[in-house]
C-alpha positions as CSV (number, residue, x, y, z in Angstrom):
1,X,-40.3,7.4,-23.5
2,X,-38.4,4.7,-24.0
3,X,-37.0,2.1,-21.0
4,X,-35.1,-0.2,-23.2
5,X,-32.3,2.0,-23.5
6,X,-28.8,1.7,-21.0
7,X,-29.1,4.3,-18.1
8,X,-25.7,5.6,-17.9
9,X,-23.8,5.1,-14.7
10,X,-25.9,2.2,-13.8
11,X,-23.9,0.0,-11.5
12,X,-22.5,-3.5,-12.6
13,X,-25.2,-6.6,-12.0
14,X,-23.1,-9.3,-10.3
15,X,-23.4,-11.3,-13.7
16,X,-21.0,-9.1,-15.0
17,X,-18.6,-9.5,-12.9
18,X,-15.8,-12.2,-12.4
19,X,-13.1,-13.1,-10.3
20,X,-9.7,-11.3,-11.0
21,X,-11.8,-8.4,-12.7
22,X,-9.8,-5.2,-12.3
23,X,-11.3,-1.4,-12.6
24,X,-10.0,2.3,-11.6
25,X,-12.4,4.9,-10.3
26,X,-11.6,8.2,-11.3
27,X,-9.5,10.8,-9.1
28,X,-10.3,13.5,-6.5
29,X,-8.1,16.6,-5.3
30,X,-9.1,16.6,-1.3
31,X,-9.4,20.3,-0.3
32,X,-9.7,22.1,2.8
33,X,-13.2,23.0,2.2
34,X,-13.0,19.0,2.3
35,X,-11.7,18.9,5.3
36,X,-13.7,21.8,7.1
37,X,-17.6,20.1,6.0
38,X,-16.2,16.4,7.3
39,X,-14.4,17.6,10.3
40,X,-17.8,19.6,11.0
41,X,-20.4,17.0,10.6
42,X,-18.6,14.3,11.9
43,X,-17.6,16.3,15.2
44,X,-13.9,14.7,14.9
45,X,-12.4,17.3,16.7
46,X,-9.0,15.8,16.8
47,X,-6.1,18.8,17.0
48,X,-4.1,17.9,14.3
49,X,-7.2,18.6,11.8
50,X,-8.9,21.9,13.5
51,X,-5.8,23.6,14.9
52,X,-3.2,24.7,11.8
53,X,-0.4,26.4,13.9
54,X,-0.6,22.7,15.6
55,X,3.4,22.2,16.1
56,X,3.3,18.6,17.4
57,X,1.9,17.1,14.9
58,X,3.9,13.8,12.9
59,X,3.6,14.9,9.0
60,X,3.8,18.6,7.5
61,X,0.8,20.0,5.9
62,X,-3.5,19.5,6.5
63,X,-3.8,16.2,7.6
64,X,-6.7,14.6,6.1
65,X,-8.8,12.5,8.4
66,X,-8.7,8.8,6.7
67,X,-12.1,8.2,7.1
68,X,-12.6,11.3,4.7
69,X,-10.5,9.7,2.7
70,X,-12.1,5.8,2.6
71,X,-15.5,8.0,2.3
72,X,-14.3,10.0,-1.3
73,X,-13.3,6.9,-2.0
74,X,-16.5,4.6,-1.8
75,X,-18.5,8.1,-3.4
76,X,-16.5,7.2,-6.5
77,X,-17.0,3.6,-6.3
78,X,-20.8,4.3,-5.7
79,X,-21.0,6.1,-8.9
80,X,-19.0,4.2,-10.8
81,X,-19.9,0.3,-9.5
82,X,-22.6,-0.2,-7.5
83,X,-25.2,2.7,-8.4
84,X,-28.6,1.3,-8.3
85,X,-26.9,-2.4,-8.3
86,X,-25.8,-2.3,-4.8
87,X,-28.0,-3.6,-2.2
88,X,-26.1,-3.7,1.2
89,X,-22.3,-3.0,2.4
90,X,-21.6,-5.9,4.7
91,X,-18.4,-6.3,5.8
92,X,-15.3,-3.6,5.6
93,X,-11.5,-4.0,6.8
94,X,-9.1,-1.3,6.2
95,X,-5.7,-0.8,6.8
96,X,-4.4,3.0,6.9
97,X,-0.9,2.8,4.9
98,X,0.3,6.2,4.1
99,X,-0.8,10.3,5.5
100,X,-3.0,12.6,2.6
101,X,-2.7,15.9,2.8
102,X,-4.8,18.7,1.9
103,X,-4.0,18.9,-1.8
104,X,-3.5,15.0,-2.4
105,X,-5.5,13.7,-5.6
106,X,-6.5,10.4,-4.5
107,X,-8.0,7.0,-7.0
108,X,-8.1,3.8,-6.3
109,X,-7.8,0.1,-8.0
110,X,-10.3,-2.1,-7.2
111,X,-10.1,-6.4,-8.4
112,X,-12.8,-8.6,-7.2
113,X,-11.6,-11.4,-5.3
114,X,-14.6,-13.6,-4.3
115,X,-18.0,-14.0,-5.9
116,X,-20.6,-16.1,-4.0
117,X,-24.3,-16.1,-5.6
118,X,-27.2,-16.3,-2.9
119,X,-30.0,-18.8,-2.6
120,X,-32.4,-16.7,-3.5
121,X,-33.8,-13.2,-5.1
122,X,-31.1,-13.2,-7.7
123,X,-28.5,-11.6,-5.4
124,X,-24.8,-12.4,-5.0
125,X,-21.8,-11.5,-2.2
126,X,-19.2,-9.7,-3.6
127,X,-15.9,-9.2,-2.1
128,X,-13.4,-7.1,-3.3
129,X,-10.1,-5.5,-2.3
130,X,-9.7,-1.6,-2.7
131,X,-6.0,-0.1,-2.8
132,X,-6.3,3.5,-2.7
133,X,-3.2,5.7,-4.2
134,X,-2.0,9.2,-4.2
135,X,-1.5,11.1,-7.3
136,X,2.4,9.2,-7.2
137,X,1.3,6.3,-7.4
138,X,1.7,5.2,-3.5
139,X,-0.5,3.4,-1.5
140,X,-2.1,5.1,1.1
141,X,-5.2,3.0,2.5
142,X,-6.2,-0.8,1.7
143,X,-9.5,-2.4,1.9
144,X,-11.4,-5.1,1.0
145,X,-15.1,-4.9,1.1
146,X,-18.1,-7.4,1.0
147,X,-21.2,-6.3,-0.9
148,X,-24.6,-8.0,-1.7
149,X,-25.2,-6.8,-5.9
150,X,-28.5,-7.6,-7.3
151,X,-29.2,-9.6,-10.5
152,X,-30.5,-8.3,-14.2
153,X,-33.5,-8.0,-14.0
154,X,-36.1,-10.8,-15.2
């Protein structure tokens, strides 16, 4: 076996990362099946997302709860960022800009803003903003989030 060679999908190391750097995850159709498992182990029993004859409601179609949502989004970011880099998610703040519907293909751009090596263990805080789009382009949440990355290894 050999351990010298790249394991794909292994997260960036906060060396290879800069300030300004810009990436896009890949994309993800939200279904009901989605919307049914969240809805379910989350207990967010809210009308608008269990009830479908709800008339009330402020958009047409499935609403899609936007903490379902943030979560596809960070899943993506996860595999494509931070897998097996990624020590601790400190610090979130989102802003909820647009609805997604059942049916909505969602993706997101991500730019780090703020790089701050630790004192110690070969670590680093890195902050970055998330905006997360529709499949036309239009913003529907915006984030930024604080993460502790580890180091290369020695």
């Amino acid at each position: 076996m050999n351990n010298n060679l790249p394991t794909l999908g292994r997260g960036y190391y906060w060396q290879e990362l800069s300030v300004g750097q810009r990436f896009k995850t890949f994309r993800r159709t939200i279904t009901e099946t989605d919307v049914v498992n969240f809805v379910s182990v989350t207990g967010m029993l809210e009308t608008i997302f269990i009830d479908t004859t709800f008339e009330h409601g402020a958009m047409k179609g499935r609403p899609v709860p936007g903490a379902l949502t943030y979560g596809l989004i960070e899943g993506l970011i996860m595999q494509g960022m931070v897998q097996g880099t990624g020590l601790a998610l400190l610090e979130v703040h989102k802003k909820m800009l647009a609805p997604v519907i059942v049916g909505d293909t969602v993706w997101a751009e991500i730019e780090i803003t703020a790089l701050r090596p630790t004192s110690k263990h070969n670590r680093a805080i890195v902050t970055s903003r998330i905006d997360v789009k529709n499949q036309d382009g239009k913003d529907v949440i915006t984030y930024t989030a604080t993460r502790m990355l580890a180091g290369r290894p020695d």
